[in-house]
Residue, then its C-alpha position, 0 to 999 in steps of 0.5 A: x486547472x488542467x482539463x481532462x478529455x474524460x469524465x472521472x469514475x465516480x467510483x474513483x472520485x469517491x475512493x479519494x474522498x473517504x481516503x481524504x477522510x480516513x487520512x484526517x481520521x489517521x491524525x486528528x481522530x474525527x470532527x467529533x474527538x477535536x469538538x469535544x477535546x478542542x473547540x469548533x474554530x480548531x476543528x475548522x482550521x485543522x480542516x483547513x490545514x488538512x486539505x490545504x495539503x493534502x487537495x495538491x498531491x492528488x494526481x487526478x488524471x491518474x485516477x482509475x481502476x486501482x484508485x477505485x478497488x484501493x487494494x493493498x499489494x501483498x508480496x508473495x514470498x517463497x517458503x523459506x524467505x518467509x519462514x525467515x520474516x517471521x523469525x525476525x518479526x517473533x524476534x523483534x515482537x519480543x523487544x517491543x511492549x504487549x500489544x503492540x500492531x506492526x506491519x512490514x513492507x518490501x518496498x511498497x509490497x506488504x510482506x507482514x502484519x498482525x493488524x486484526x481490522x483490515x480496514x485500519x490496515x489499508x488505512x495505515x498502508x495507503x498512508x506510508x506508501x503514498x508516494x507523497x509520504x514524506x516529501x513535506x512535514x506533516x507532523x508525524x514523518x521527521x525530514x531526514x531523508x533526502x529533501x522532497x523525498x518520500x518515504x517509499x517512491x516505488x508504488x505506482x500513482x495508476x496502471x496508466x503507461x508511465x511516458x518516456x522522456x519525462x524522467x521516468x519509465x517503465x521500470x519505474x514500477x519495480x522502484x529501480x532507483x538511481x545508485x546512491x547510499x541508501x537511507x537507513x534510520x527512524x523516520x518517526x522516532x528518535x533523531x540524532x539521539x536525542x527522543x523527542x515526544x512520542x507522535x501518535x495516530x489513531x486506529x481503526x474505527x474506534x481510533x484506538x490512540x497509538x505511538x508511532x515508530x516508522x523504521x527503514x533499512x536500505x529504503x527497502x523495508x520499511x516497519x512501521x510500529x503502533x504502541x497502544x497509549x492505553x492498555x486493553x481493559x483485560x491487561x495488568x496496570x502495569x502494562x500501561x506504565x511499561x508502555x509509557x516508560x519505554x517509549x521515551x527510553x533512549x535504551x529502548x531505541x539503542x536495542x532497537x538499532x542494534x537489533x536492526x543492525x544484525x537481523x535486517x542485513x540478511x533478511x534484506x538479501x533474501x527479500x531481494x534475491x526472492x524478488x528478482x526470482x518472481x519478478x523474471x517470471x512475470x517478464x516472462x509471463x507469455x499469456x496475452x492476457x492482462x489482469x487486475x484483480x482485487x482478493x475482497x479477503x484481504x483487501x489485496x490487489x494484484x496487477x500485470x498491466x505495466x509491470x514489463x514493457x510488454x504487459x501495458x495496455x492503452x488509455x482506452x483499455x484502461x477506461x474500459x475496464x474501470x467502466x465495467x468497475x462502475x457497472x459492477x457498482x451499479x448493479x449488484x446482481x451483475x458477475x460477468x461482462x465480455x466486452x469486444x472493444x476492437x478487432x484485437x482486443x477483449x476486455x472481460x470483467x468477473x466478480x464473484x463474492x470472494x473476489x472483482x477481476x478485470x481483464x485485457x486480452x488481445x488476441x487477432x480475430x479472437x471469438x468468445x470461445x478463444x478468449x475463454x480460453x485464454x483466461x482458462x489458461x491464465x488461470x491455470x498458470x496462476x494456480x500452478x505458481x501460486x505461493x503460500x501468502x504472508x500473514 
């Protein structure tokens, strides 16, 4: 066991405990669905299955603030390169059955999605950009990648500075991998020509039974597919029977691939030259204030902490700022915090209905109005350089 010299937030310990749940939910549906379908000893020993793997990939000493708010990172885009996602996305929606949900990820940014319940949503994203995703069997992710390879390696565990010498860094957060043939292919779906059974999922609160299809291009983008079993109560009959005909049609998958093969090319070059573009400004941000920030919306978090060698903040900073998280939860009435951790360093806390924001500023001899008007200018700046939003 390894010992931890600080006490773990109680907002973060019960953040992985309804994602352990959730996660189980996302496979087996709940307690009650293998009850009633299987038996009490198949309850018990999928539990047992369940969380015998899933306990050892929590990394808890990174537990924090992110783990806490368990935000989704939207991708802001351009209004071209966005223009350009949808075109893809109506195209490709157009080879796919009706009704069918889909997102798209821009490493473990979310560009894309047509999912209705934001907390289905979050579910299935925190799912395919865990970084533990695919590095053993799980039922559903075929190992085809790498061995020990996840299925997306770029989302940061935590906002801790990441140490030097352990074979990563800092530049890590961006997902700069070593230069090798990038994976491209079904990584839930046909494998080596053949169609194996469909895997399913269950969604949302009424774990709405799903095929699943998880395709990657370049390790880059990344779209997993959810094709209802069932057809909604309002549609045809023979809505259901097309699904279920095309799901284990070989053509299907070949149009499929061959639709990849000519749109994702392009698409992936604008995604990319969009990123380097919005990842120069954020190194160059010259605000001396960091921030993490949660758009209660759209379950969508936003962070400069560790995003550039200059933008990471200390343990303590970070300790800070999940302490006035837990005092957020404590106490409903409460929207604003200023806290002078230092001579150097504020760390200021808002929440309001719409939206939690956590900031760090360091900034010598600082008095309450100076910081003030730092966030006024933070604020400002992020404003000004606000993009239109993915759907």
């Amino acid at each position: 066991m390894e010992y931890l010299e600080h006490n773990l937030p109680d907002s973060a310990l019960r953040a992985i405990l309804v994602k352990a749940y959730e996660q189980f939910k996302l496979f087996h549906k709940g307690f009650h669905h293998l009850l009633a379908s299987k038996s009490s000893l198949h309850l018990r020993e999928t539990l047992d299955h369940f969380f015998t793997s899933y306990i050892p990939t929590l990394d808890i000493p990174t537990l924090d603030i992110s783990t806490s708010l368990r935000g989704i990172h939207h991708l802001s885009l351009d209004k071209t390169t966005y223009l350009s996602l949808v075109s893809f996305i109506r195209d490709l929606e157009s080879h796919l059955p009706p009704h069918t949900q889909l997102l798209f990820l821009y490493r473990h940014f979310l560009a894309w999605s047509n999912f209705t319940d934001p907390s289905a949503l979050r579910v299935v994203y925190d799912y395919i950009t865990d970084p533990d995703t695919g590095k053993v069997d799980d039922g559903i992710i075929s190992q085809v990648k790498g061995k020990g390879e996840a299925v997306i390696s770029t989302r940061p565990r935590g906002l801790r500075p990441v140490k030097q010498g352990v074979g990563h860094g800092l530049s890590s957060l961006f997902g700069l991998r070593r230069e090798r043939e990038k994976f491209s292919g079904f990584l839930v779906g046909p494998v080596g020509g053949e169609v194996p059974e469909p895997k399913k999922m269950y969604l949302g609160r009424e774990g709405v039974e799903c095929y699943v299809l998880l395709y990657q291009f370049h390790e880059d983008c990344t779209l997993p597919i959810f094709i209802p079993t069932e057809a909604p109560p309002d549609s045809d009959d023979d809505t259901i029977k097309q699904i279920k005909r095309r799901i284990r049609d070989r053509a299907f998958f070949s149009d499929l691939r061959l639709f990849f093969d000519e749109r994702f090319p392009p698409l992936l070059k604008e995604l990319a030259d969009d990123w380097k573009r919005s990842r120069g400004e954020s190194e160059n941000d010259d605000t001396t204030a960091r921030f993490v920030k949660l758009d209660k919306s759209n379950n969508g978090i936003t962070t400069s902490i560790g995003v550039s060698k200059s933008s990471a903040v200390s343990e303590e900073a970070l300790r800070n700022v999940g302490g006035l998280h837990e005092d957020f939860e404590r106490n409903p009435n409460l929207d604003s915090v200023h806290m002078k951790t230092s001579a150097d360093t504020w760390i200021v806390g808002q929440r309001s209905e719409h939206e939690e924001s956590h900031f760090v500023v360091k900034k010598a001899e600082a008095s309450l109005t100076d910081i003030e008007g730092e966030l006024h200018k933070f604020q400002t700046l992020s404003l000004n350089n606000a993009n239109a939003p993915a759907e």
